[in-house]
C-alpha positions in Angstrom: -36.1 -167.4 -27.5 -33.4 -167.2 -25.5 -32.5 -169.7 -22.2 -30.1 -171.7 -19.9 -29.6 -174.9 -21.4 -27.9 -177.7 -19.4 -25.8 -179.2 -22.0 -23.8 -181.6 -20.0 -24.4 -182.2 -16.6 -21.7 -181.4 -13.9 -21.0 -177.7 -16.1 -23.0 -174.3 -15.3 -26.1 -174.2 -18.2 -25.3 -172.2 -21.2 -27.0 -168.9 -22.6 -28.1 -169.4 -25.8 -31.0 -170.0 -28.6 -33.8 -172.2 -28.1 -36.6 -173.0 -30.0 -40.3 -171.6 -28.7 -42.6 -174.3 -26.8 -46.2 -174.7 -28.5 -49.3 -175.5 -25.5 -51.1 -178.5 -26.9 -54.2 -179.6 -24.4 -54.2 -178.7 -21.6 -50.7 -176.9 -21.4 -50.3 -173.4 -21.4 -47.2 -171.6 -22.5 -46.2 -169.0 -19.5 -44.1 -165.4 -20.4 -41.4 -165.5 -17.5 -40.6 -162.6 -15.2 -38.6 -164.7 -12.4 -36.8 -168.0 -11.5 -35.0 -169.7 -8.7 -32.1 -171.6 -8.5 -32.7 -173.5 -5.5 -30.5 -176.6 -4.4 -32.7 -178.7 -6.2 -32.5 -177.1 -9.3 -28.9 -177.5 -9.4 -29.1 -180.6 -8.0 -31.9 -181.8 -10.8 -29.3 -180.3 -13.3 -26.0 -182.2 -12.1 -28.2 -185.5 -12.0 -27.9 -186.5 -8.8 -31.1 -185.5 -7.2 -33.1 -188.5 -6.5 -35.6 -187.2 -8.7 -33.6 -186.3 -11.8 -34.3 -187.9 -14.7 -33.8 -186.3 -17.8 -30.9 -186.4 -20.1 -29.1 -183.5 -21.2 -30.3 -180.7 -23.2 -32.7 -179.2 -21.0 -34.0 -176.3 -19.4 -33.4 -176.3 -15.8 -35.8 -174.7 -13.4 -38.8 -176.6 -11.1 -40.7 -173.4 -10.6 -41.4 -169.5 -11.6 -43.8 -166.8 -11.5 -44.8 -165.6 -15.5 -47.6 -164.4 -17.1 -49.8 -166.7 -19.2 -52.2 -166.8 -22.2 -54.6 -164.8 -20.2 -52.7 -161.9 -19.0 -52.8 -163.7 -15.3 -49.8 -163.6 -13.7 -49.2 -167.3 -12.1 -46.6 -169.3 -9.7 -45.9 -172.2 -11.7 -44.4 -175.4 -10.9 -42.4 -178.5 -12.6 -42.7 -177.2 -16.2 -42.7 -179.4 -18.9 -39.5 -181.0 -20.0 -37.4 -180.2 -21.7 -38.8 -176.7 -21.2 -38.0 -175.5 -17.3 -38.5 -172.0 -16.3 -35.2 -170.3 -16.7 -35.8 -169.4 -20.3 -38.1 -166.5 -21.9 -41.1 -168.6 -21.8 -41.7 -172.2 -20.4 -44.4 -174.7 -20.9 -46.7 -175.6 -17.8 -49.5 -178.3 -17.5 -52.4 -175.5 -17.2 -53.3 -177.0 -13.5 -50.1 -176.3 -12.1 -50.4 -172.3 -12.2 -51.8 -170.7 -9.2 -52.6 -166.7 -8.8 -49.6 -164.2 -7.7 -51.1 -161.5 -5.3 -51.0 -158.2 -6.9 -49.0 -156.3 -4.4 -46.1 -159.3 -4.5 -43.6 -158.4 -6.7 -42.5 -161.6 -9.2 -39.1 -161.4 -8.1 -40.3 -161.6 -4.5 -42.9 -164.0 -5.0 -40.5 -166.4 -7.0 -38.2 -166.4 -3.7 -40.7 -166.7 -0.9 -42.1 -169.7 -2.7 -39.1 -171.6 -3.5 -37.6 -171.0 -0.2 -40.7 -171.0 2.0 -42.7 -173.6 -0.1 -40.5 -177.3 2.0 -41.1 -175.8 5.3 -45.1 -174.7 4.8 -45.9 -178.5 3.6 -43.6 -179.9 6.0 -45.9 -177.7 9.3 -49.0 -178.3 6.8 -49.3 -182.0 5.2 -46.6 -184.0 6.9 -46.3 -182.9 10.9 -49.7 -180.9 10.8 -48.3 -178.4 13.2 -50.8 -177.5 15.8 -51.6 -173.6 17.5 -48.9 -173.4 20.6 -46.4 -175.9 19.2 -42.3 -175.2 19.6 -40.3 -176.0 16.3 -37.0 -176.5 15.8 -35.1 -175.9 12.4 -31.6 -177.3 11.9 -30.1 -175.3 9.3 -32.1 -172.0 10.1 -28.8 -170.0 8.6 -30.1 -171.1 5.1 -33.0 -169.6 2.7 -35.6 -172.0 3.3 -34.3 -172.4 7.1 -34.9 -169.2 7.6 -38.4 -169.1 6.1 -39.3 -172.3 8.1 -38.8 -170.5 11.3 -41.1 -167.4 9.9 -43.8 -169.7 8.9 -43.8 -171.8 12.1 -44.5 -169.0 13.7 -47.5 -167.6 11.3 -49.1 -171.2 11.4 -49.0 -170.5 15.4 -45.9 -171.9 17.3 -45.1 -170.2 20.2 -41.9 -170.9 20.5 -39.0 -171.1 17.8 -35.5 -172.8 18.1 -33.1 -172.2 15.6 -29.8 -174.3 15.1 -26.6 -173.8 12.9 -23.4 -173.4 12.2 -22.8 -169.5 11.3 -23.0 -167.8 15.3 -23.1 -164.1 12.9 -26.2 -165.4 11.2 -28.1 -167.0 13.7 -27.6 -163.9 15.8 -29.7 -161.7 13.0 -32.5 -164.2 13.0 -35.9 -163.7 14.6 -35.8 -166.8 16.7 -36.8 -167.3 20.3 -33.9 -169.4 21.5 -30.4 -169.7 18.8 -27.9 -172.6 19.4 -24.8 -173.0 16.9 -23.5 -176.2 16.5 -20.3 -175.6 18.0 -18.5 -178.5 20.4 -20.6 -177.3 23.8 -23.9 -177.2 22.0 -25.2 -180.8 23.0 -26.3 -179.8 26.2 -27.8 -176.7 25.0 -30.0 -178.9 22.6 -30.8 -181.4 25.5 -32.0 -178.7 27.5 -34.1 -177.4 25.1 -35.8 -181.2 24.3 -36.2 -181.2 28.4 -38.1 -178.4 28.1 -40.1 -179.7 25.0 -40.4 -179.8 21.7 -43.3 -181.1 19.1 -41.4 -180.7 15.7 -38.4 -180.4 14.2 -37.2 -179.5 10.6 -34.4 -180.8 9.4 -32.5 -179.4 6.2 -29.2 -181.0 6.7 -29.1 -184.2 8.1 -25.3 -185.8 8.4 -23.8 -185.1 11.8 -26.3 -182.1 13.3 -28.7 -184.7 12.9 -27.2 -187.1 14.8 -26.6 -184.5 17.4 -30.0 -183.4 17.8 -31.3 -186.9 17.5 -29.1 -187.9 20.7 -29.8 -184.6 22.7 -33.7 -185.6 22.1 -33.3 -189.5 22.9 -30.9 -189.9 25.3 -32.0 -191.4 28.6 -35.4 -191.2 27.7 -37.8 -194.5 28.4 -40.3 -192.8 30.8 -42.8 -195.8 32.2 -45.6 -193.0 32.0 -44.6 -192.7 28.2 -42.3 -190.3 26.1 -44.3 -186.8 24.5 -44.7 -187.3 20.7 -41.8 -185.5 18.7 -42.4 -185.0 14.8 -39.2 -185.2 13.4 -39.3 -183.8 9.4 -36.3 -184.5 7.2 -36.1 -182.3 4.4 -32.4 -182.2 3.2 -29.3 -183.5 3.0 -26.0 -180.8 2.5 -24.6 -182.3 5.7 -24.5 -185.9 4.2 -27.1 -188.6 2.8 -26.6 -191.1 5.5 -27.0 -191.2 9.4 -26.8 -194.2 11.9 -29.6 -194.7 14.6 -30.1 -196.9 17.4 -33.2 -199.4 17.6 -33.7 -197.6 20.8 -33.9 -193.7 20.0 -37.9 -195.1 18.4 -38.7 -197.7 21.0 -38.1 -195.1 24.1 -39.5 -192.1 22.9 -42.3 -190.6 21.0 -40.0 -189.7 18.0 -41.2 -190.4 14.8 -39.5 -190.0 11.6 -40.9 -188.2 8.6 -39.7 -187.2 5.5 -41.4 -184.6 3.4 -40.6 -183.6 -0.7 -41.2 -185.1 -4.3 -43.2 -188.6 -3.3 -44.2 -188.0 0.4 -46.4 -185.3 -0.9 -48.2 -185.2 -3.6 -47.4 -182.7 -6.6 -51.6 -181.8 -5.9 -50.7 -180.8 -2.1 -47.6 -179.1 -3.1 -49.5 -176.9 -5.8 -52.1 -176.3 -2.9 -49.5 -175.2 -0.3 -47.8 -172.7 -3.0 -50.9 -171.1 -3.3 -51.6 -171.0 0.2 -48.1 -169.6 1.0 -48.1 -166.5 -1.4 -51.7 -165.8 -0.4 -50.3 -165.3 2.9 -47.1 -163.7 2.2 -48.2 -160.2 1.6 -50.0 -159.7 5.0 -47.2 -161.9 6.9 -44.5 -159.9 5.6 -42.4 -163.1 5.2 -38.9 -162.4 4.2 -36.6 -164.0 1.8 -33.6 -162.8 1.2 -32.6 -162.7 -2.7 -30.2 -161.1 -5.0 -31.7 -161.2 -8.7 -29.5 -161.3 -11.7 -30.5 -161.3 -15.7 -30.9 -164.7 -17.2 -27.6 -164.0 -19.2 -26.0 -164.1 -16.2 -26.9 -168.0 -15.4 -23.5 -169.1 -15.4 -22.6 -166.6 -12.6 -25.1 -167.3 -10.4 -24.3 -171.0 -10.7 -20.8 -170.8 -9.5 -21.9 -167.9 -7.3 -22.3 -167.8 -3.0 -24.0 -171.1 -1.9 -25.4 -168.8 0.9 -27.2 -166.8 -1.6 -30.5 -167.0 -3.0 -30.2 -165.7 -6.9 -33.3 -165.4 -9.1 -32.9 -165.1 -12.9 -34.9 -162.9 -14.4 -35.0 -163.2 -18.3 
C-alpha cells in the first residue's frame, strides 16, 4: 500500500511503499478516506511532543475517518504503531472506532474532529461548562480556536470572547466580544474579567497568557471572596513556559487546568469524538479545511501553518 512514512524526524514524511497491516485480536484494519495533520501530528512526528515516543519509520497520523471490516464507516483514533492513519489503510484497536453520521462527509468529519475534538473535552471533562457561562478562547484565529468558540456556544454559553493576534481574522469570527492582542488590549481584557468570566481556553500560552492572566488577577482579593474562573490550557505555539505570582491563586478563584493526552483519559476522549460528530450535522459546526491527495504529504507539511490540510489517500 502506499503511505507517508516519517523516515527521520525533523524532514516532511515520504510517499512511498509500505507493507499491509494484518488485525490480530481485537484490532481491526480500517480502509482510509481522510486524515488530519494537526499540530500534534507534526509535532508527534518531529519528536518533540511530550507524548512522542516512537522511533523513526512510522506512519504519522493520531486520527481519521475509514471504513472497516464491516462496511461501517468509523472516526478512529491513535492507531497502532507503526501504522498511523495517513496511509491507505491503518491498524486501529477495534474499541477506538466510533460511527460517522451519514450525512458528514469523511473529509468534513476528519476536520471537525481534530479541530473541534481539545475544545469539546476541555467544556465537557475538565471545566464541565455549565448552561449561561461566558468563555474565553486565546487563540480563537486558529482551527481548533475557532471551533472552541462554536462549541461553547452549542454546549450553552451565552456569551463568547475571542482573543488574538490577526484583527482580519477575528473580525470574520462569530464571537460576541473580539479583542486582538495588540499593545492597548490589557484593559480591554480587564474589562471583560470585570464583567465576568467562568472559563477560559487557552491554545497558546507564552506571553497572551500572561496578559490575560494579569488582566484577570490583578487587584483582585475581595474579603467577600473572588468568583471561580476555570482556566484550561491546551497548547503551547506561544512558548512552553510562563511565570506566575503566588498571589494570582491565593486572591482569586482561578484555577489552573490543563486538558490533553494524560488529563483525560483516551476512554473520555473516544466518548467526546463521538459525541462531537453526532452533534456536528444539526450544529452546523464549521471547520475550515483544504484537502489534498496523500501524495501530496510533503506539501502540506511545509504548507500555511494557518491552514487546516486533510490527506486523503
Amino acid at each position: 500500500m502506499k503511505a507517508a512514512v516519517v523516515n527521520s524526524f525533523g524532514v516532511p514524511p515520504s510517499f512511498q511503499d509500505l507493507r499491509e497491516p494484518d488485525a490480530g485480536d481485537g484490532e481491526a484494519v480500517v480502509t482510509v478516506r481522510a486524515a488530519a495533520l494537526s499540530p500534534i501530528v507534526k509535532g508527534l512526528a518531529s519528536g518533540r511532543h511530550y507524548a512522542s515516543g516512537a522511533s523513526a519509520g512510522f506512519v504519522p497520523g493520531v486520527d481519521g475517518v475509514g471504513i472497516d471490516g464491516t462496511g461501517r464507516r468509523v472516526y478512529f483514533l491513535f492507531p497502532k504503531a507503526p501504522f498511523g492513519s495517513m496511509a491507505e489503510k491503518s491498524l486501529v484497536a477495534s474499541c477506538m472506532m466510533v460511527p460517522v453520521p451519514e450525512n458528514l462527509s469523511s473529509e468534513r468529519a476528519a476536520a471537525v474532529a481534530t479541530a473541534g475534538l481539545a475544545s469539546w473535552i476541555a467544556f465537557s471533562r475538565r471545566a464541565k461548562l455549565q448552561i449561561g457561562e461566558t468563555v474565553l478562547v486565546i487563540g480563537a484565529t486558529g482551527a481548533a480556536g475557532s471551533m472552541a468558540l462554536q462549541t461553547a456556544r452549542y454546549l450553552g454559553a451565552s456569551k463568547v470572547i475571542a482573543v488574538g493576534r490577526d484583527e482580519a481574522k477575528l473580525e470574520r469570527l462569530a464571537a460576541d466580544v473580539k479583542i486582538a492582542l495588540k499593545d492597548d488590549a490589557d484593559s480591554a481584557l480587564r474589562a471583560q474579567f470585570d464583567q465576568g468570566v467562568d472559563v477560559v481556553l487557552d491554545f497558546v500560552w507564552g506571553e497572551p497568557a500572561v496578559r490575560v492572566l494579569r488582566a484577570a488577577t490583578r487587584d483582585r482579593g475581595s474579603r467577600s471572596g473572588e468568583p471561580r474562573l476555570r482556566y484550561v490550557q491546551l497548547g503551547t505555539v506561544a512558548g512552553d513556559e510562563i511565570s506566575i505570582r503566588g498571589d494570582m491563586l491565593r486572591s482569586t478563584g482561578l484555577e489552573l487546568i490543563g486538558s490533553g493526552i494524560g488529563s483525560v483519559a483516551v476512554k473520555e476522549l473516544l466518548a467526546g469524538a463521538g459525541e462531537l460528530l453526532a452533534a456536528a450535522p444539526a450544529a452546523g459546526f464549521n471547520a475550515s479545511f483544504t484537502s489534498l491527495p496523500l501524495r501530496a504529504v510533503a506539501d502540506a507539511w511545509n504548507g500555511d501553518p494557518d491552514v487546516r490540510y486533510i490527506l486523503v489517500p
